[in-house]
C-alpha positions in Angstrom: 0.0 0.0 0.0 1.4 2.9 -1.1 2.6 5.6 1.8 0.4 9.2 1.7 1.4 12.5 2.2 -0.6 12.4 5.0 1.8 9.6 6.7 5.2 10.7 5.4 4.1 14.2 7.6 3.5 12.5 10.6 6.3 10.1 10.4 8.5 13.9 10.2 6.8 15.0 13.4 7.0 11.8 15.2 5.4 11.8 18.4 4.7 15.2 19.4 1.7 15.8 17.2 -1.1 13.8 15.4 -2.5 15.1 12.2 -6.1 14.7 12.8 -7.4 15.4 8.8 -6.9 17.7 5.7 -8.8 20.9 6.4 -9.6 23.3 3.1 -7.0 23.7 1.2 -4.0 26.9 1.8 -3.3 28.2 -1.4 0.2 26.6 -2.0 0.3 24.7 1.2 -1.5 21.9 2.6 -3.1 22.3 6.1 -3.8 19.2 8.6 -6.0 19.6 11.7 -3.6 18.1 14.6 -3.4 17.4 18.3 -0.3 18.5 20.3 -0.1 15.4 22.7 2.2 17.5 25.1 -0.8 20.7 26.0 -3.6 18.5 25.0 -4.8 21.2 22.5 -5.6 21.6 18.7 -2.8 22.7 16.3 -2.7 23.2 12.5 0.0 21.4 10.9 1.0 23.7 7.5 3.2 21.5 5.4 5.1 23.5 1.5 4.0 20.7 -1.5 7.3 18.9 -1.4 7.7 19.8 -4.8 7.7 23.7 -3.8 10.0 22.4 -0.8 12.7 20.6 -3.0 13.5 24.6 -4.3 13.6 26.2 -0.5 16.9 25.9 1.5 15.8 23.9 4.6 18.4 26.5 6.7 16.6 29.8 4.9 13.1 28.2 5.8 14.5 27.5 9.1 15.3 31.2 9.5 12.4 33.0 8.1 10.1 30.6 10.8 12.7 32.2 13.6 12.3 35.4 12.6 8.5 34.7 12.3 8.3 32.8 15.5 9.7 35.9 17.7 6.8 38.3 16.5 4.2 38.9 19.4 1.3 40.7 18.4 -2.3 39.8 19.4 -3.5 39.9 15.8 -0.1 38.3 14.5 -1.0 34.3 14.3 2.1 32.6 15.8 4.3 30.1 15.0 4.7 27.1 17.8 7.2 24.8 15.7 8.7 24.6 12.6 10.6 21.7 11.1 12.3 20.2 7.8 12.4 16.6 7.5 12.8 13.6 5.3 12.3 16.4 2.3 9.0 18.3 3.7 8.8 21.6 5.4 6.5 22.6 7.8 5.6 24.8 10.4 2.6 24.4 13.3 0.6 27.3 14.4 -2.7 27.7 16.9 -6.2 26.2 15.5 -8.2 29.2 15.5 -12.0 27.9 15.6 -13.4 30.9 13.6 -13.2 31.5 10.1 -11.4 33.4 7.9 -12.3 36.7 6.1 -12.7 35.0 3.0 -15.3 32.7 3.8 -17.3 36.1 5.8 -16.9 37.9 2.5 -18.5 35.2 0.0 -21.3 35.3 2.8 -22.1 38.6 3.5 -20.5 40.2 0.3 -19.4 43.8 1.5 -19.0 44.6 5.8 -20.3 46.9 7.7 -17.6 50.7 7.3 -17.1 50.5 11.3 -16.4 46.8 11.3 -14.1 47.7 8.1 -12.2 50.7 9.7 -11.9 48.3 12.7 -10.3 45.3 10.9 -8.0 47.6 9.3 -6.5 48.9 12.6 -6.2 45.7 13.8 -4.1 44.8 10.5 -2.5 47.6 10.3 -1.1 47.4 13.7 0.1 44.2 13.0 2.0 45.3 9.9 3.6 47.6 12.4 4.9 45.0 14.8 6.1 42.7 11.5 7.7 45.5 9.1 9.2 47.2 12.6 11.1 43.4 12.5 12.2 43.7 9.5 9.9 40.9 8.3 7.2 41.8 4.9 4.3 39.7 4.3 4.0 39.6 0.8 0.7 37.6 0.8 -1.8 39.9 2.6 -5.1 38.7 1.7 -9.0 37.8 3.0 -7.8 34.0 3.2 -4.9 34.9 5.4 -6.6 36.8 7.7 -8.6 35.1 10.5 -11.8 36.0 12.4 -11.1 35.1 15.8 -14.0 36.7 18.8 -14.8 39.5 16.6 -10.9 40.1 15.7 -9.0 40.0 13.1 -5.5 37.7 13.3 -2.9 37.8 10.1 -1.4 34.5 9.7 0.8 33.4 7.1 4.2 35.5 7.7 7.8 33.9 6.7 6.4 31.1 3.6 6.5 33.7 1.1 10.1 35.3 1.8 11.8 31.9 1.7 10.3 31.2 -1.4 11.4 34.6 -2.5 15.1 33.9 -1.4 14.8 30.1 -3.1 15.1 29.3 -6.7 12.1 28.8 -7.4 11.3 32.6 -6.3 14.2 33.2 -8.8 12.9 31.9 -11.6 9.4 32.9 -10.8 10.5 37.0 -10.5 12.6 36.4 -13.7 9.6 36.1 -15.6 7.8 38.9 -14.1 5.5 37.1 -11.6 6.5 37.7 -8.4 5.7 35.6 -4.9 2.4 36.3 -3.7 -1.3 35.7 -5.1 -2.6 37.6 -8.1 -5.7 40.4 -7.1 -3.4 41.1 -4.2 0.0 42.3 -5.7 1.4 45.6 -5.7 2.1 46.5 -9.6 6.2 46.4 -8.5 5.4 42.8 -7.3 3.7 42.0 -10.0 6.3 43.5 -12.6 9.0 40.9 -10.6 11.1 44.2 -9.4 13.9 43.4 -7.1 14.1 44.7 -3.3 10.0 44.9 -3.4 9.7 46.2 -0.2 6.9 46.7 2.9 5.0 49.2 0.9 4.0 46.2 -1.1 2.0 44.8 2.5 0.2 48.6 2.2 -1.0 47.9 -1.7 -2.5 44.2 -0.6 -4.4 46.0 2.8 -5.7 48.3 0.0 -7.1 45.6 -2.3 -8.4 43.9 1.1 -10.2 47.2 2.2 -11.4 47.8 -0.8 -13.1 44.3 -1.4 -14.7 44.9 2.1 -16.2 47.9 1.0 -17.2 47.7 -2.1 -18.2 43.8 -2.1 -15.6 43.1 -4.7 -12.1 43.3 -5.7 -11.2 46.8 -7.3 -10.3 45.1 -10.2 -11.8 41.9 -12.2 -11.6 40.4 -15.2 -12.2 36.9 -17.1 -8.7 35.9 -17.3 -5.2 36.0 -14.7 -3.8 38.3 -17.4 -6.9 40.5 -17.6 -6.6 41.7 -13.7 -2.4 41.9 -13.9 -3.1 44.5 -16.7 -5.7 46.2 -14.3 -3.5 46.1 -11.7 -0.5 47.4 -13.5 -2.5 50.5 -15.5 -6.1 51.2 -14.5 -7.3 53.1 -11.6 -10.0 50.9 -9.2 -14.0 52.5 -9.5 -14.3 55.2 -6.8 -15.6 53.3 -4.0 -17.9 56.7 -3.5 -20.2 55.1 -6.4 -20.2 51.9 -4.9 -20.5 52.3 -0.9 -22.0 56.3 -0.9 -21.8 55.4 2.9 -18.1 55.1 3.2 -16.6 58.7 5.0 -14.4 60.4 2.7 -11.2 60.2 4.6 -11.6 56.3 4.6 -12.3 56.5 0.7 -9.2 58.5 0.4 -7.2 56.4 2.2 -8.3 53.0 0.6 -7.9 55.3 -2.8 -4.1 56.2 -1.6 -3.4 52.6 -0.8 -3.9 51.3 -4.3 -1.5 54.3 -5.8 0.4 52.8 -8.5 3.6 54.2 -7.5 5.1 53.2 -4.1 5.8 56.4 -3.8 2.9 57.4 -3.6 1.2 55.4 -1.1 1.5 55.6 2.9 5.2 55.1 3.3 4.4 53.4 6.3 2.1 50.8 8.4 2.2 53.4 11.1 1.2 56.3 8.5 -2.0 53.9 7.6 -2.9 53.3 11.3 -2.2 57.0 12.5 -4.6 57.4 10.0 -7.3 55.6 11.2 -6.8 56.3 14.5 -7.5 60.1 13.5 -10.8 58.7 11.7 -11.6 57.1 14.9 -11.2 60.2 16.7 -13.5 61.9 14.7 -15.8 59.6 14.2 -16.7 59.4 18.0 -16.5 63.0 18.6 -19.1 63.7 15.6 -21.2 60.0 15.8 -22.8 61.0 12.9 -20.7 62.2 10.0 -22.0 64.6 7.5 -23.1 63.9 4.3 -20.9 65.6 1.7 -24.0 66.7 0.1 -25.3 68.9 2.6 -25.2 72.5 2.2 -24.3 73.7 5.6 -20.9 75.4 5.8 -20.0 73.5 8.7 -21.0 70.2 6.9 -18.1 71.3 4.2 -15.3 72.1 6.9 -16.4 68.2 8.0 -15.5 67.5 4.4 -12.4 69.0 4.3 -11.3 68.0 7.8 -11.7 64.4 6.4 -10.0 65.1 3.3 -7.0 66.0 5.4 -7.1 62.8 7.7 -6.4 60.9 4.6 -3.1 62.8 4.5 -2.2 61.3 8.1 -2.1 64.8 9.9 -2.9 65.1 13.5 -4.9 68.6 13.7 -4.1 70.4 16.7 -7.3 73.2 18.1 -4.7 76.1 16.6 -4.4 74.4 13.1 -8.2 73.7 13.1 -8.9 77.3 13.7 -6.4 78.5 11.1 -8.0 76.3 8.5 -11.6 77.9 9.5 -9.8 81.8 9.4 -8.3 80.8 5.9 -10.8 78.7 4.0 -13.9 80.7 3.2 -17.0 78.7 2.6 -19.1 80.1 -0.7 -22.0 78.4 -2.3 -22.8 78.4 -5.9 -26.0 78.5 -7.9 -26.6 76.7 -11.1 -24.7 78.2 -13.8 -23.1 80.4 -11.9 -19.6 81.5 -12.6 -16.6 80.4 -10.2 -13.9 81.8 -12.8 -14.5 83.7 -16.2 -12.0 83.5 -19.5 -9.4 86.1 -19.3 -9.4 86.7 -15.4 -6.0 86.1 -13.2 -7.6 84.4 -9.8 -5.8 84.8 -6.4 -7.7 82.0 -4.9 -8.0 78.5 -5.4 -11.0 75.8 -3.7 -11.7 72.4 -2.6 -15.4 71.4 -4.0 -17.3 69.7 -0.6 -20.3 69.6 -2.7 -21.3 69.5 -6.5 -20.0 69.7 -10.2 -17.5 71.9 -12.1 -17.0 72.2 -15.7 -13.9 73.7 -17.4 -14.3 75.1 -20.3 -13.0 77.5 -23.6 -15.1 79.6 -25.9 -13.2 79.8 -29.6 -13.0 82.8 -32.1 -16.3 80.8 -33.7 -18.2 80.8 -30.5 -17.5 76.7 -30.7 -17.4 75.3 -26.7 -14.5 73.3 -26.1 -15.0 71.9 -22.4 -11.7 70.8 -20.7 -12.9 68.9 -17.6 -14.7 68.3 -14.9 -14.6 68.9 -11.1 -16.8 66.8 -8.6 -16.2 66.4 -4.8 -13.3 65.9 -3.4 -11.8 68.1 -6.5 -9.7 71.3 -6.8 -10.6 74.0 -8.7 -9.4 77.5 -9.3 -6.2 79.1 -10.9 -3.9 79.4 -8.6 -1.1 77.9 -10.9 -2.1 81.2 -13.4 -1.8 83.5 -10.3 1.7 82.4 -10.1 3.2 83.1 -13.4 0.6 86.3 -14.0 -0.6 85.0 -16.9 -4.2 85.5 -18.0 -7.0 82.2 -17.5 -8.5 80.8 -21.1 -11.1 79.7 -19.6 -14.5 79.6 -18.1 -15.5 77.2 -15.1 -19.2 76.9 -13.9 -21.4 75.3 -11.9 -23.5 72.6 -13.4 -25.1 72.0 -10.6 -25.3 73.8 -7.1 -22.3 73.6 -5.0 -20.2 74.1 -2.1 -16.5 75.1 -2.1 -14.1 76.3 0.4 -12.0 79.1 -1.2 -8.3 79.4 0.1 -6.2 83.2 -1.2 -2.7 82.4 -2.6 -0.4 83.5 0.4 -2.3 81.1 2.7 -2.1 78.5 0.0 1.5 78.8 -0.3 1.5 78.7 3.6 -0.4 75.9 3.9 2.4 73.5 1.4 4.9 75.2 3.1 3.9 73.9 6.5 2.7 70.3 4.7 5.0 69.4 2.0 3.0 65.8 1.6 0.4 68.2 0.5 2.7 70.3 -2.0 3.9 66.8 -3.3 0.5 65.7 -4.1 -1.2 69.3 -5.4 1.8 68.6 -7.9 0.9 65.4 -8.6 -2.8 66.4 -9.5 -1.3 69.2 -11.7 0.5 66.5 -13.1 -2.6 64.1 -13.3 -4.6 66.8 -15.0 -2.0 66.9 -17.4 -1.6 63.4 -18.5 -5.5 63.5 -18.6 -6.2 65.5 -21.1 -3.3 64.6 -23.1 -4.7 60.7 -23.3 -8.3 62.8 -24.2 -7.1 64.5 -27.2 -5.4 61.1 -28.2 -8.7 59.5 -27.7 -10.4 62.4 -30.1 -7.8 62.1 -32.7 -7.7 57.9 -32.9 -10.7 56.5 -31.1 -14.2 55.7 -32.1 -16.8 57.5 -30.6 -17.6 54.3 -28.7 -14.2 53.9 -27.4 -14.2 57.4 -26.3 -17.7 56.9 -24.2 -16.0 53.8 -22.7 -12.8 55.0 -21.6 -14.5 58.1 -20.5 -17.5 55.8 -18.0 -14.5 53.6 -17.1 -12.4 56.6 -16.0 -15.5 58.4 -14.2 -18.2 55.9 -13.4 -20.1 58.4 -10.9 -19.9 61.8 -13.3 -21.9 59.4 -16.0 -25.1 60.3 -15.4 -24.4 63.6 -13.6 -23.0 65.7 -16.5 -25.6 66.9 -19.1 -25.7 65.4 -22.2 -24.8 68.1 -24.5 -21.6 69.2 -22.4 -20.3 65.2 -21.8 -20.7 65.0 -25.8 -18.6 68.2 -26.5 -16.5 67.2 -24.2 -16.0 64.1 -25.9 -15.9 65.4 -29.3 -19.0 64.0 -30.5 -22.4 65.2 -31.5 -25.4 64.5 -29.2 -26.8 62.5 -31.4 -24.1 60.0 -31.5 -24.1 60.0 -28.0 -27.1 59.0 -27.7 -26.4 56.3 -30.3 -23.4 55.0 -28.5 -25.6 55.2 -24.8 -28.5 53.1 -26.4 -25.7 50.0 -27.7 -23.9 50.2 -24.2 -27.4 49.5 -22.7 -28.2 46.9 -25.4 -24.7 45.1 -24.8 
């Protein structure tokens, strides 16, 4: 009779444990229910496939589980034993009765935004206690994280950097793949970069926020190569079209998580649970947060109070009084002017509430309409105000709205004290940029169906909210092919 898996395991671990039965299966591991004869209680036995096993050093494995073993963290699963034997490596952890946030997920689809922002802490803080050791995940994700008594534990640390130090891992980053599970990899992961480092943890804690939230992962499609291309080049669907529930600051930070750029995400664990903490904060001082919608001026210094917390800034009562002196509240009809063609602004403004639309007026009287602001948005000219140079354009309410209006001295004040915020006022400039460059590309090559689809793919929630006239001019179209291309969207 030919020997098992199953028996060659508990020949390696000899008399200290008994594998009980296969539980579900671990991604690339195999898990085994087990009693510890020693303490009488219920272990998990995870064993590496030996043919994963046969490409890890048994003295690297042997190191990552020591590094692994010595974290302590209450939401850090830990690692009892670890051994490599007769060709199999495995390690034994604590049998945690709950489930894991996978199996709540395919449930109960998306989670309540308290229960969210609370799982999140308690990951983050984990990530704290691991990165501050020196040791990165790599493999963050709803199956690894288990629901224990309403708490989130992370197992899963140290299988992922031996196999990234093995030759298997070699091989696998050589061809651009990277160790850790696809729908969960940072884009520098996934591109097989060398020295991929913590910030890669950050992008996975993204994805899993995001897929609490929202219900779903922030990006999907049919085929493995389908959602590596999303990961690598599309930005995720606002989760504010989604979840309208979700606070802004937790938005923004999910949002800033999933940046593209390393750079440009939290640099650190602690940023993301500073962060939170600040959210928290808030959140019980004001139980009921605002609805960015609402018209009250105080309702809009909420908004931009929580805009802010996504930055990972502690306000202090002076700097919350300075922002109230130097942001001026004003609230605009429909079709009202913010800015007309020709004028050189001193003022810039954050839109708490309602729509924007840039645009130019030609020799010929033809629109040309350049973009369009929603919440969370910044509008104005301050860049103009700068270099002196007369505004070409017009930009008016479509709606009515709230902004908070900010003069150019305390602008420059305000980046001067915050250079996180200079760095990412830049990076919208920059944003803008590239944004209307890929439009005019779109004008001069695309179909008028390509452009419609790029456009709802870009801005899900402005869709519907923009007039059909302006989103046609703005796409280059007539309205009457518009409404041709709208009808075979809804068709298909």
């Amino acid at each position: 009779m030919a020997i098992t898996l199953q028996d060659q395991l508990q020949q390696a671990l000899g008399n200290a444990y008994e594998l009980e039965r296969e539980l579900a299966p671990g991604g690339m591991s195999r898990l085994y229910l087990a009693s510890e004869r020693s303490l009488e209680r219920r272990v998990v036995v995870k064993l590496l496939p030996p043919e994963l096993a046969s490409e890890v050093s048994a003295e690297r494995f042997r190191r990552e589980m020591l590094v692994t073993a010595r974290l302590q963290h209450p939401h850090i699963l830990p690692v009892l034993n670890a051994g490599a034997r007769e060709g199999l490596l495995y390690y034994v952890m604590p049998y945690v009765p709950g489930e894991s946030l996978r199996a709540r997920l395919q449930r109960e689809g998306r989670l309540p935004v308290a229960e969210v922002a609370r799982i999140l802490h308690e990951l983050a803080d984990a990530l704290v206690c691991a990165h501050g050791a020196g040791v990165v995940h790599r493999d963050v994700k709803p199956e690894n994280v288990l629901l224990q008594h309403n708490h989130a534990i992370l197992a899963d640390f140290g299988v992922a950097a031996a196999l990234e130090h093995a030759a298997l891992g070699e091989r696998l980053t050589g061809t651009g793949l990277g160790i850790g599970t696809l729908g969960y990899m940072a884009p520098e992961q996934l591109a097989g970069e060398p020295g991929v480092d913590a910030r890669v943890d950050l992008y996975a804690l993204g994805v899993l926020a995001y897929e609490m939230l929202a219900g779903g992962p922030p990006f999907g499609g049919a085929t493995p190569q389908r959602v590596l291309a999303a990961h690598l080049s599309e930005r995720p669907r606002p989760l504010g079209v989604s979840r309208p529930d979700v606070p802004a600051a937790l938005a923004a930070l999910v949002m800033k998580l999933l940046a593209k750029e390393a750079a440009e995400r939290p640099q650190t664990a602690e940023e993301v649970l500073r962060a939170l903490e600040v959210m928290a904060t808030q959140s019980r001082a004001r139980p009921k947060v605002p609805s960015t919608r609402s018209t009250s001026h105080d309702a809009s210094f909420e908004f931009l109070f929580a805009w802010i917390a996504a930055f990972n800034v502690r306000l202090t009562d002076e700097q919350v009084a300075w922002i109230k002196a130097h942001f001026v509240p004003r609230t605009f009809r429909k079709g009202q002017f913010y800015q007309r063609a020709g004028e050189v602004t001193t003022h810039g403004a954050m839109v708490a509430r309602g729509l924007f639309r840039t645009y130019a007026i030609d020799a010929s009287g033809s629109e040309s309409i350049t973009g369009f602001t929603p919440e969370n948005g910044w509008i104005g000219d301050i860049q103009s105000a700068t270099t002196g140079a007369p505004t070409l354009y017009f930009v008016e309410a479509i709606e009515p709205s709230d902004v908070l209006m900010i003069d150019l001295p305390s602008f420059n004040q305000l980046l001067e004290a915050n250079p996180q915020w200079s760095h990412g006022y830049r990076l919208a400039l920059q944003r803008g940029r590239a944004s209307m460059e890929r439009r005019i590309a779109l004008s001069l090559h695309a179909s008028a169906e390509e452009r419609y689809a790029n456009f709802v793919e870009r801005y899900p929630a402005l869709v519907l909210r923009v007039p059909q006239r302006m989103l046609a001019s703005y796409l280059g179209i007539t309205p009457e092919t518009l409404s041709r291309v709208r009808r075979k969207f809804k068709e298909g």
